[in-house]
Backbone as a printed PyTorch tensor [residue, N CA C, xyz], in Angstrom:
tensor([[[ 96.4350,  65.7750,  99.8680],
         [ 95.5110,  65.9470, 100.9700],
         [ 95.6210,  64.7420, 101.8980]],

        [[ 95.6320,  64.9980, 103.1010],
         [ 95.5440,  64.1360, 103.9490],
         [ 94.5060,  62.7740, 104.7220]],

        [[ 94.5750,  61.8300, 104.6040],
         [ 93.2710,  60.6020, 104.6480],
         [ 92.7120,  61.3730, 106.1270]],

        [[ 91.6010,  60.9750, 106.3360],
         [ 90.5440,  61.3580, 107.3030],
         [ 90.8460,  60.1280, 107.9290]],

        [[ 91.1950,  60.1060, 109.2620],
         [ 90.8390,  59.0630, 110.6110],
         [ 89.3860,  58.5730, 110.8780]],

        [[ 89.9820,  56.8610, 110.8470],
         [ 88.5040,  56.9030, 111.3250],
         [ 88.7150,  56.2760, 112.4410]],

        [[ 87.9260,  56.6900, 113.4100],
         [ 87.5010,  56.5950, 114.5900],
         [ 86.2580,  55.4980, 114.9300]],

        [[ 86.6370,  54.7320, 116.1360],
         [ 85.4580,  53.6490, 116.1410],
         [ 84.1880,  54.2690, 116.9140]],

        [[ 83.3670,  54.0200, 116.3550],
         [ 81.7160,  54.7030, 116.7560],
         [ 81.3050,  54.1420, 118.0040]],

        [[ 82.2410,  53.3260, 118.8320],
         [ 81.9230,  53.2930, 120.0830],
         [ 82.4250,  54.0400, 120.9540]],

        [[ 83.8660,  54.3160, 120.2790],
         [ 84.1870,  55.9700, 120.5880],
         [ 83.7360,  57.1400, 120.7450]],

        [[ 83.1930,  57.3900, 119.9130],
         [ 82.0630,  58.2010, 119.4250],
         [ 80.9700,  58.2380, 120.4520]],

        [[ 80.4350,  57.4960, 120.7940],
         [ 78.9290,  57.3830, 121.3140],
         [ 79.3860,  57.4480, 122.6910]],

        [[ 80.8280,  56.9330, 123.7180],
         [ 81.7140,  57.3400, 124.3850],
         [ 81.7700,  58.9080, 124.4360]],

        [[ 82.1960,  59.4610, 123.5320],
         [ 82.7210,  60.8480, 123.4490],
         [ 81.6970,  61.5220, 123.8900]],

        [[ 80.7620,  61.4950, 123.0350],
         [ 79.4740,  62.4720, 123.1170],
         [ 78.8480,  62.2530, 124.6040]],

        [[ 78.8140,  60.8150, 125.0040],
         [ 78.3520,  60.9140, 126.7280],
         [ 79.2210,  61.6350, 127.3210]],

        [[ 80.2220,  61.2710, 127.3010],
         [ 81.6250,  62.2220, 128.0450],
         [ 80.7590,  64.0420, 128.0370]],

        [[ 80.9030,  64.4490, 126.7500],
         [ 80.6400,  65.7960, 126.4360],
         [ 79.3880,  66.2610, 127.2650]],

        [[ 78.3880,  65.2400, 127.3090],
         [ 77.2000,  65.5560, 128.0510],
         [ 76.8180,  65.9590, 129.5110]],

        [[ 78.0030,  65.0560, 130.3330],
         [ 78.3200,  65.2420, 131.2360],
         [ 79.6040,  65.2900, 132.4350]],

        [[ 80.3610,  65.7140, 131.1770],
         [ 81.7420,  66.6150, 131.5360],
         [ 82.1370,  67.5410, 132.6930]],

        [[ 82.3580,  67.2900, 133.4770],
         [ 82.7530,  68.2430, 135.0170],
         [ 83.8030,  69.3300, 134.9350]],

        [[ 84.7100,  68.9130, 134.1740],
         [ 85.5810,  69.9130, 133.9130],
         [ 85.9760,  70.2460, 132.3740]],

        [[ 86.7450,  71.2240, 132.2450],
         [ 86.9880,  71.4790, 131.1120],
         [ 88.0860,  70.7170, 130.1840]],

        [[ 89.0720,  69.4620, 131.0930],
         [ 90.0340,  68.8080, 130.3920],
         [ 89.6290,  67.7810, 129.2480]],

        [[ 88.4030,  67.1180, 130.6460],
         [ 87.2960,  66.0100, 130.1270],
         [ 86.7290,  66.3080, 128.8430]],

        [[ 86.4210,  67.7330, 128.8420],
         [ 85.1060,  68.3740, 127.6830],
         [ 86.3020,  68.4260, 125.9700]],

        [[ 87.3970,  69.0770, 126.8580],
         [ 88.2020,  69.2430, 125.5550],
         [ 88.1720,  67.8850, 124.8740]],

        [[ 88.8650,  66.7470, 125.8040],
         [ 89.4240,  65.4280, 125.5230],
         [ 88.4280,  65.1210, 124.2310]],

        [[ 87.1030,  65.5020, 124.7420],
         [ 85.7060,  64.1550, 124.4870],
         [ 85.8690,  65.1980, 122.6570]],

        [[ 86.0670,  66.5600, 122.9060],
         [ 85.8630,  67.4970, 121.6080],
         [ 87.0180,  67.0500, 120.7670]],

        [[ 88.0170,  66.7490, 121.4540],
         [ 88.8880,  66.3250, 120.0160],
         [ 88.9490,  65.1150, 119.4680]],

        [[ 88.1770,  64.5580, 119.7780],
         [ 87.6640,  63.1080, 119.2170],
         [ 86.6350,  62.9950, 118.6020]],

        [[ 85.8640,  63.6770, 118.8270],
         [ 84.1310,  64.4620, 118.2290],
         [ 84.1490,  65.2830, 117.2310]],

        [[ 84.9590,  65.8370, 117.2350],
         [ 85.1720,  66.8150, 115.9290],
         [ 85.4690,  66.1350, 114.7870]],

        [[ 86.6200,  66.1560, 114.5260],
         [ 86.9210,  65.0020, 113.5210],
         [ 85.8510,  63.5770, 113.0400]],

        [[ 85.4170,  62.8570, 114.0790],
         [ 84.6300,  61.7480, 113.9540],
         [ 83.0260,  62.5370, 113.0770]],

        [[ 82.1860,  63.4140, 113.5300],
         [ 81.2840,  64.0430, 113.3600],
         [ 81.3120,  65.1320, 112.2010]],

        [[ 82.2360,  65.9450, 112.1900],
         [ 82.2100,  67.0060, 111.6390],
         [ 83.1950,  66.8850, 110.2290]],

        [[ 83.8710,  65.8170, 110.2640],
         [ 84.9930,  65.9670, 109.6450],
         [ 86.2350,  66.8280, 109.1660]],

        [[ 85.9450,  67.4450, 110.8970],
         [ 87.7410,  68.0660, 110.7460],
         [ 89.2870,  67.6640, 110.8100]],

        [[ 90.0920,  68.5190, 110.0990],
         [ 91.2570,  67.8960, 110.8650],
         [ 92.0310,  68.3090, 111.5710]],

        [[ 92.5080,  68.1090, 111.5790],
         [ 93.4380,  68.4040, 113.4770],
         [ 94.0350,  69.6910, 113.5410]],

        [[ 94.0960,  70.5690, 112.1760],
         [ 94.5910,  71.9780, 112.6840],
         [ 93.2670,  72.6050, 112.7170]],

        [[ 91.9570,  72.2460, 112.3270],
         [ 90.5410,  72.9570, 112.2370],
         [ 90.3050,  72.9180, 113.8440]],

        [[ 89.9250,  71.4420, 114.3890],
         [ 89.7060,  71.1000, 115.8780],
         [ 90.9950,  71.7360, 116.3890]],

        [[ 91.9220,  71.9710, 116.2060],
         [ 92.9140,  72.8450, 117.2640],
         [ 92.3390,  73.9610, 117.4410]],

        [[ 92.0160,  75.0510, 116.3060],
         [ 91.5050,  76.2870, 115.9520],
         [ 89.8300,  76.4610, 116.9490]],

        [[ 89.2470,  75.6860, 116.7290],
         [ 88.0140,  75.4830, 117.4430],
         [ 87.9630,  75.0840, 119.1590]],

        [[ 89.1010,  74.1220, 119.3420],
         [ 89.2400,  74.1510, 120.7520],
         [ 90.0640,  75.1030, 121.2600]],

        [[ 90.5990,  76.3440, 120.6190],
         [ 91.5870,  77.0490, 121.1070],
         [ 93.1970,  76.6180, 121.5420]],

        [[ 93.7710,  75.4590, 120.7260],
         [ 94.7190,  74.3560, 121.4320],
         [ 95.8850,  74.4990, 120.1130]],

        [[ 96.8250,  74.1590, 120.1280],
         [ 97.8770,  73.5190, 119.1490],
         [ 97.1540,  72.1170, 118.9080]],

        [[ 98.2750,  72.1420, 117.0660],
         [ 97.3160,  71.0690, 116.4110],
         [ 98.1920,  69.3760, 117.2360]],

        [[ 99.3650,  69.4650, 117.7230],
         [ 99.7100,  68.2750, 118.1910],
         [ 99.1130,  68.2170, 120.0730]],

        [[ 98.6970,  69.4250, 120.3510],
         [ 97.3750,  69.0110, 121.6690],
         [ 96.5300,  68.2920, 121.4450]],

        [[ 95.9080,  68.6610, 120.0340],
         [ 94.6140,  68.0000, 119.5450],
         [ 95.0690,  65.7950, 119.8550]],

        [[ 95.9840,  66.1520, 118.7350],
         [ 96.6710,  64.4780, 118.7960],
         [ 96.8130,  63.7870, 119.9480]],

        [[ 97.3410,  64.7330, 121.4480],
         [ 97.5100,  64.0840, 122.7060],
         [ 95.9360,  63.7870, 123.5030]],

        [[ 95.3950,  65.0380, 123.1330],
         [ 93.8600,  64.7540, 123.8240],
         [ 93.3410,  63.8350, 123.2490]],

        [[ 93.6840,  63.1560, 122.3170],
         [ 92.2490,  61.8960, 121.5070],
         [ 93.3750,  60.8280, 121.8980]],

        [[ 94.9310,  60.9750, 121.5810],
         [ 95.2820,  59.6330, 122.4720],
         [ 94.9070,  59.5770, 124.1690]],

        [[ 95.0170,  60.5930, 124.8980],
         [ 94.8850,  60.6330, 126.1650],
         [ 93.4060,  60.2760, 126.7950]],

        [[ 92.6120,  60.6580, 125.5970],
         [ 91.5100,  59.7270, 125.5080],
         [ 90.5880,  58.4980, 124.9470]],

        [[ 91.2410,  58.0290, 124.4260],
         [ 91.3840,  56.4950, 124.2960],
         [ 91.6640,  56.0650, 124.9980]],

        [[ 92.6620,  56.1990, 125.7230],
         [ 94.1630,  55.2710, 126.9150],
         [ 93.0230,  55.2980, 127.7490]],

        [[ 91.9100,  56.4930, 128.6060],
         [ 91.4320,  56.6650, 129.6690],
         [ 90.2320,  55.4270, 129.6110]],

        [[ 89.4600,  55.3800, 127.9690],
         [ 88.5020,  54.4870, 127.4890],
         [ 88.7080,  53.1450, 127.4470]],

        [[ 89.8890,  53.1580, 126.4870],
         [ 90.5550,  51.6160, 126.2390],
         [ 91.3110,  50.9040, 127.1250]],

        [[ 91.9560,  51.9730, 128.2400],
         [ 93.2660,  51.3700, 129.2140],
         [ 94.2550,  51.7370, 127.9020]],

        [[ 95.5950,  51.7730, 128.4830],
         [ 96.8260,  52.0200, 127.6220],
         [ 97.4900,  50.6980, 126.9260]],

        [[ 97.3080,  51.1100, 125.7090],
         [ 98.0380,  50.2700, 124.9950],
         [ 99.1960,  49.6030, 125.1320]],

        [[100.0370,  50.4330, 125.6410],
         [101.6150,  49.6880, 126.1480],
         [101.6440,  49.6460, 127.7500]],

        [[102.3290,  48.6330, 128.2540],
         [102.5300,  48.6570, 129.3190],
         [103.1770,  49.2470, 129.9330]],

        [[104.1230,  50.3300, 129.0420],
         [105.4640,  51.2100, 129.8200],
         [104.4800,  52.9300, 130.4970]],

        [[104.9210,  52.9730, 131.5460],
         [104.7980,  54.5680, 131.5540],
         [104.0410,  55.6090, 130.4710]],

        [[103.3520,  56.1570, 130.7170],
         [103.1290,  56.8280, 129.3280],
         [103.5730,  58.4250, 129.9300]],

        [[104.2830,  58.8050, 128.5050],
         [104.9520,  60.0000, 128.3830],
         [104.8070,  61.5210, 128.7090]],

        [[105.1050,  61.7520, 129.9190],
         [105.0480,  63.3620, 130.2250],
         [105.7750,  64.5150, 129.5250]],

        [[105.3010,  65.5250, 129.4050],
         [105.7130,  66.3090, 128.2690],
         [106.0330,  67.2530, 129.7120]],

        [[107.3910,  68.0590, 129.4130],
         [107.6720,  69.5320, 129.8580],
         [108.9280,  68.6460, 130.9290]],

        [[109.7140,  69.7280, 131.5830],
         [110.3910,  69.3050, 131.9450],
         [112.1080,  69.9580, 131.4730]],

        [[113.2350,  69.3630, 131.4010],
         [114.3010,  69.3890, 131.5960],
         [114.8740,  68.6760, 130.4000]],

        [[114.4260,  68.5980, 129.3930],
         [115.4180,  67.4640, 128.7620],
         [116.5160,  67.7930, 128.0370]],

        [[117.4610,  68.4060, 127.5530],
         [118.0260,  69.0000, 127.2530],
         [119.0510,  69.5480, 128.2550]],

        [[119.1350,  69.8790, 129.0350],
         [119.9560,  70.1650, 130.5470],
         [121.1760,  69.8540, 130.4070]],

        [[122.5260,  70.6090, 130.7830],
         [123.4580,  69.9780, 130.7150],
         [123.9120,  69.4470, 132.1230]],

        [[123.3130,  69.9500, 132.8280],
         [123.4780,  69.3790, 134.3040],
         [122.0650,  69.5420, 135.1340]],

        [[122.2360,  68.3090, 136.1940],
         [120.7990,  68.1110, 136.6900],
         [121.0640,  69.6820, 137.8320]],

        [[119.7690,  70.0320, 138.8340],
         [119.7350,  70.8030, 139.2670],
         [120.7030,  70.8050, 140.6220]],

        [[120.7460,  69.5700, 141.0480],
         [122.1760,  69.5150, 142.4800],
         [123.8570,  69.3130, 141.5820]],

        [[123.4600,  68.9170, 140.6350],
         [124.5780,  69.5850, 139.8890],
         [125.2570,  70.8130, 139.6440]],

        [[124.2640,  71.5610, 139.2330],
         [124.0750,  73.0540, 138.8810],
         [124.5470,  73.9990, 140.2840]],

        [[123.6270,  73.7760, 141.6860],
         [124.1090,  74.3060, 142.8690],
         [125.4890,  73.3380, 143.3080]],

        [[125.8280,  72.4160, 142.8660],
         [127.3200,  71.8110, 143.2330],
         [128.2380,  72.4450, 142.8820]],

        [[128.4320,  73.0350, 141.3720],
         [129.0180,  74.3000, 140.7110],
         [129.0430,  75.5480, 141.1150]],

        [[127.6760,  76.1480, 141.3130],
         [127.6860,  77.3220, 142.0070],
         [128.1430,  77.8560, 143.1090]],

        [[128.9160,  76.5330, 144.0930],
         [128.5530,  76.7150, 145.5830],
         [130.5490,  77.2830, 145.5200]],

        [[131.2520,  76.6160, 145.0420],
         [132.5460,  76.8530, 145.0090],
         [132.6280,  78.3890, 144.1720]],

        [[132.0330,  79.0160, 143.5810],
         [132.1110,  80.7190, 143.3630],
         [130.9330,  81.5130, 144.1390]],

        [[130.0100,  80.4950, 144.6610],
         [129.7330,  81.4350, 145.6570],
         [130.0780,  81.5850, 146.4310]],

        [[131.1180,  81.2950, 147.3880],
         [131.9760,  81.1540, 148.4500],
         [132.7740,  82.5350, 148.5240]],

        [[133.7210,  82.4630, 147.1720],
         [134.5930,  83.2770, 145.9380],
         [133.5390,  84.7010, 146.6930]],

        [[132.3120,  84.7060, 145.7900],
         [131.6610,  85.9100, 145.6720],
         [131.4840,  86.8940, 146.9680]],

        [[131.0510,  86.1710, 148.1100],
         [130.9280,  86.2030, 149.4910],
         [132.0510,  86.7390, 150.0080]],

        [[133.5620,  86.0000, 149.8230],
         [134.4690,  86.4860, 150.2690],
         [135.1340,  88.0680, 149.4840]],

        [[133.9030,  88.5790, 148.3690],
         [134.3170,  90.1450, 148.0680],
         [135.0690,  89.9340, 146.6090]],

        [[135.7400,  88.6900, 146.2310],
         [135.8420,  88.6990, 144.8800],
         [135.0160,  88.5150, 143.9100]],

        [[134.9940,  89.2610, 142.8690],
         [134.2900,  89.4140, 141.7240],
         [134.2470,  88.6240, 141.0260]],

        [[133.0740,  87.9560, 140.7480],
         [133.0850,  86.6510, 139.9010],
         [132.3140,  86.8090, 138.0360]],

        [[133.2860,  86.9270, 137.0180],
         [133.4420,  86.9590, 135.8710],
         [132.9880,  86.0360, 135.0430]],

        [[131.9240,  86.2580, 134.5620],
         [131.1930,  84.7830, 133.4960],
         [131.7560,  84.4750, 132.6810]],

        [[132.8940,  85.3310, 132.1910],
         [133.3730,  84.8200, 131.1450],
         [134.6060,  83.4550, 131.7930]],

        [[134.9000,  83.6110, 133.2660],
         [135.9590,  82.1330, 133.4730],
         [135.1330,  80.9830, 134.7510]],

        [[133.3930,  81.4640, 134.4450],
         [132.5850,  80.9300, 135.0250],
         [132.2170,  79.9680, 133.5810]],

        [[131.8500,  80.2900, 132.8360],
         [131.7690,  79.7940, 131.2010],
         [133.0570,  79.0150, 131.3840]],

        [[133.8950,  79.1770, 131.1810],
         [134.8770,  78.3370, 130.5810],
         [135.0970,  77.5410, 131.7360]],

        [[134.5600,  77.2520, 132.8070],
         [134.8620,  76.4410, 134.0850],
         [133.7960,  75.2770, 133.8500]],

        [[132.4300,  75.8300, 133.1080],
         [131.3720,  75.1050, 133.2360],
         [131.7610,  74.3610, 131.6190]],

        [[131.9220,  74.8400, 130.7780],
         [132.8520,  74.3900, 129.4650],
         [133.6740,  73.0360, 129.9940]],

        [[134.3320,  73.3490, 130.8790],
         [135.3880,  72.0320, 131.2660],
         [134.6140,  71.3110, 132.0080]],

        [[133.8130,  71.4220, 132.9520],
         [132.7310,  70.2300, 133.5830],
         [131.9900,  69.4670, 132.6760]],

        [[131.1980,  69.8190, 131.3130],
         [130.5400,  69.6780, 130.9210],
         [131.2010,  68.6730, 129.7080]],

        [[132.2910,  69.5400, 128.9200],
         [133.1170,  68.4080, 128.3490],
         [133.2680,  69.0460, 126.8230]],

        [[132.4190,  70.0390, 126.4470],
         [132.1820,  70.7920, 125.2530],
         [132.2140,  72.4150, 125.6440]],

        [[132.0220,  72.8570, 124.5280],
         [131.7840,  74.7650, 124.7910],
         [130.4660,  74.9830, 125.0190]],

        [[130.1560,  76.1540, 125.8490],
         [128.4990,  76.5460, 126.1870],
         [128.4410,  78.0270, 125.8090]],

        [[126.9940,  78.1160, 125.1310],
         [126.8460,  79.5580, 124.7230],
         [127.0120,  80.2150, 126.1780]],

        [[127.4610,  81.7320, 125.4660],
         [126.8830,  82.2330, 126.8760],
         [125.2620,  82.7390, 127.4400]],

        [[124.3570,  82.5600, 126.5920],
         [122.6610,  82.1890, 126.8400],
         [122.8400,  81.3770, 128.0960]],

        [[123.6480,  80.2810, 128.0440],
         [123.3870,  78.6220, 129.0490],
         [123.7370,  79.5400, 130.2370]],

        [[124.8390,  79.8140, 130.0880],
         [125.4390,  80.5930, 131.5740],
         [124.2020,  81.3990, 131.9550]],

        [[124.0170,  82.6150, 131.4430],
         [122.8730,  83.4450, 131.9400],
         [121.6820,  82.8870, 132.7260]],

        [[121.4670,  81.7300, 131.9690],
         [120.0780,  81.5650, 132.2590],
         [120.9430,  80.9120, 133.6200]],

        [[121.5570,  79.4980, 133.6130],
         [121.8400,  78.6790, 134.6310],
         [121.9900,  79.5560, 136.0380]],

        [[122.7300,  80.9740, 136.0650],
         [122.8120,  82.0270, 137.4470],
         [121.4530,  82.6330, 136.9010]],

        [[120.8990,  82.7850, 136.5400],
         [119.4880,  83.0910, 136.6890],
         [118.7930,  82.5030, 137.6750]],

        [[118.4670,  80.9070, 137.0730],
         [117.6140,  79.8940, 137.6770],
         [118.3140,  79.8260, 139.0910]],

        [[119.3000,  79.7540, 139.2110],
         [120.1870,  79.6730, 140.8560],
         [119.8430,  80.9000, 141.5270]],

        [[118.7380,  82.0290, 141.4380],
         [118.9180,  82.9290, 141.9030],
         [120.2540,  84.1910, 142.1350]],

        [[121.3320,  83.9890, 141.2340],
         [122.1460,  84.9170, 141.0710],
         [121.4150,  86.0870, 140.6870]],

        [[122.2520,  87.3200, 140.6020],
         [121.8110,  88.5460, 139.9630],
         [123.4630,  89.8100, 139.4180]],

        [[122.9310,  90.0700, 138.9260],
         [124.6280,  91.0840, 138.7140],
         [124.4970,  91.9270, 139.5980]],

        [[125.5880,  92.2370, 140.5400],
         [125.9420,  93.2610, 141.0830],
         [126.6400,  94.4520, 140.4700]],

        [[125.8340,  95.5500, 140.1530],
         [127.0110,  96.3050, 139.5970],
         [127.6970,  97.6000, 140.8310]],

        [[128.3620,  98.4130, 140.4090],
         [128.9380,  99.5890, 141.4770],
         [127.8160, 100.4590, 141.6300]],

        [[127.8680, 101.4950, 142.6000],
         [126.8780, 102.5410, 142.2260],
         [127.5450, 104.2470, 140.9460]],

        [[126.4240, 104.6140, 140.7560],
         [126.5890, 105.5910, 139.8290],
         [127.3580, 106.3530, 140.5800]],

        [[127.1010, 107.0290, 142.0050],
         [127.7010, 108.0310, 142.8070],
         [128.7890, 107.0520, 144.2310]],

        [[129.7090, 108.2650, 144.3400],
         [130.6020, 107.6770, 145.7380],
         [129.8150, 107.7200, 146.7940]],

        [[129.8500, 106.8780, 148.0760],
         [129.3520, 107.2650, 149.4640],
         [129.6920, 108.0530, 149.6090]],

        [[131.0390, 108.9860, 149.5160],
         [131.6070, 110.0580, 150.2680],
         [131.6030, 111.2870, 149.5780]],

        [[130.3320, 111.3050, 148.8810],
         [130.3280, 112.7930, 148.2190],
         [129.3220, 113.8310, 148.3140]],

        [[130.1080, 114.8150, 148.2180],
         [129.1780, 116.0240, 149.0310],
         [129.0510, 117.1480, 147.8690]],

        [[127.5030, 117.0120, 147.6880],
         [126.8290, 117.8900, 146.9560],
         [126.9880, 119.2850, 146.8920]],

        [[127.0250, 119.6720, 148.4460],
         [127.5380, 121.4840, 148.7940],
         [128.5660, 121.8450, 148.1770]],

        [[129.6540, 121.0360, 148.3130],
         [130.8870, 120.9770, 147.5820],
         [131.3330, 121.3860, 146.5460]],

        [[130.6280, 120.3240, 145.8070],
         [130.1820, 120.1120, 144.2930],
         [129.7350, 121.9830, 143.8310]],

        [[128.5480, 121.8510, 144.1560],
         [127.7150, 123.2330, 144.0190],
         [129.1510, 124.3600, 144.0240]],

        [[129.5730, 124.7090, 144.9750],
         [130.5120, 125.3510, 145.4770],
         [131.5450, 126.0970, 144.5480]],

        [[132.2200, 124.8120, 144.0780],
         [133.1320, 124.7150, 143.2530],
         [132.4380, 124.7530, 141.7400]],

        [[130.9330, 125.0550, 141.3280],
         [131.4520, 125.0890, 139.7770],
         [130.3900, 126.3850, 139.6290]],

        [[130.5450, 127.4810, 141.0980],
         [130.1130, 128.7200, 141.2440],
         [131.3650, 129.2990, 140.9850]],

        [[132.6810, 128.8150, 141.4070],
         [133.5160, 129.3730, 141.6270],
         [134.5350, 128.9610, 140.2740]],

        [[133.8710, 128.6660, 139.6290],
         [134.4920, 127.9450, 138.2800],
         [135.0480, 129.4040, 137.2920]],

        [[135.6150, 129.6230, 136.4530],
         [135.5470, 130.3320, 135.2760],
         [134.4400, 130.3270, 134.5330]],

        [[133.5890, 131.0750, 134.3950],
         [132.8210, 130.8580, 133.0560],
         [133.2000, 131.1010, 131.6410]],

        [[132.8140, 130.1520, 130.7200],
         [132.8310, 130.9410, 129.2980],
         [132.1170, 131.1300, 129.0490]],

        [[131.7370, 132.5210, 128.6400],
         [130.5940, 133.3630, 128.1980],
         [131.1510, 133.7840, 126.5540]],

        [[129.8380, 133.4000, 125.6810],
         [130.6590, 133.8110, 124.4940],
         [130.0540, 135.5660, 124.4370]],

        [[130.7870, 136.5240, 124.1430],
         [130.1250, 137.4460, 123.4420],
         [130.8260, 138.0770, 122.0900]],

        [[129.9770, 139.1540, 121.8420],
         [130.3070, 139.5340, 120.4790],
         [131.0190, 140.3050, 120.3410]],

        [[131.8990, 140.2210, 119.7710],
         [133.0850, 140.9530, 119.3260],
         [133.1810, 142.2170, 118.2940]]])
């Protein structure tokens, strides 16, 4: 089982003013995931469950509220979550690539992911699923062009015409 946090009761007495007169709902959460635990003795997947949150939200709201109480502990930046990290290329990267087959595409040739993949494979320096590709002409606003089902130049009367004038097979009984 896991040790219970303890929390300093000036925190606490902090929190609960917070809660009292809370303006918004970030504030109210913040002040609740520090209150819960301290008061009630939950732990952090109970107060997730109760604030409606993931249990490592819970963890950011009671640091994010301290830092706001205490000032931040470290002097560096403190850490934004979401974002890009993982990326194999930044986003003027990404349209730097695109711009030499969109050119290609424009001028009426057909552009093939499978030697769009292996082009971005050689920029990159390793192999890429083809997921990466998809998504990457996704996010660029690409789309597949496909042909249409029917010709421009076809005529229905025609059509009709000719399978009046067809042979039928009719089975009958012999």
């Amino acid at each position: 089982m896991s040790r219970h946090r303890r929390i300093d009761p000036a925190l606490v007495s902090k929190a609960q003013t917070v809660v009292a007169q809370a303006r918004d709902m970030r504030e109210l959460r913040a002040a609740q995931a520090v209150l819960l635990p301290a008061v009630a003795g939950t732990t952090l997947e109970q107060t997730a469950k109760v604030l409606g949150v993931g249990r490592a939200t819970v963890a950011r709201l009671q640091v994010a509220f301290r830092q706001r109480e205490h000032g931040p502990r470290s002097p560096e930046k403190s850490r934004s979550w979401g974002g890009r990290r993982r990326a194999l290329l930044t986003q003027a990267e990404e349209k730097g690539f695109l711009a030499s087959w969109e050119e290609r595409a424009k001028a009426g040739e057909l552009v093939v992911l499978s030697s769009l993949r292996t082009a971005l494979a050689e920029q990159v320096g390793h192999g890429v699923a083809p997921s990466v590709l998809y998504r990457l002409v996704a996010r660029n606003g690409w789309r597949k062009v496909a042909p249409d089902t029917r010709h421009p130049k076809t005529d229905g009367v025609a059509q009709q015409e000719w399978k009046k004038k067809r042979f039928r097979k009719c089975w009958q009984p012999s």
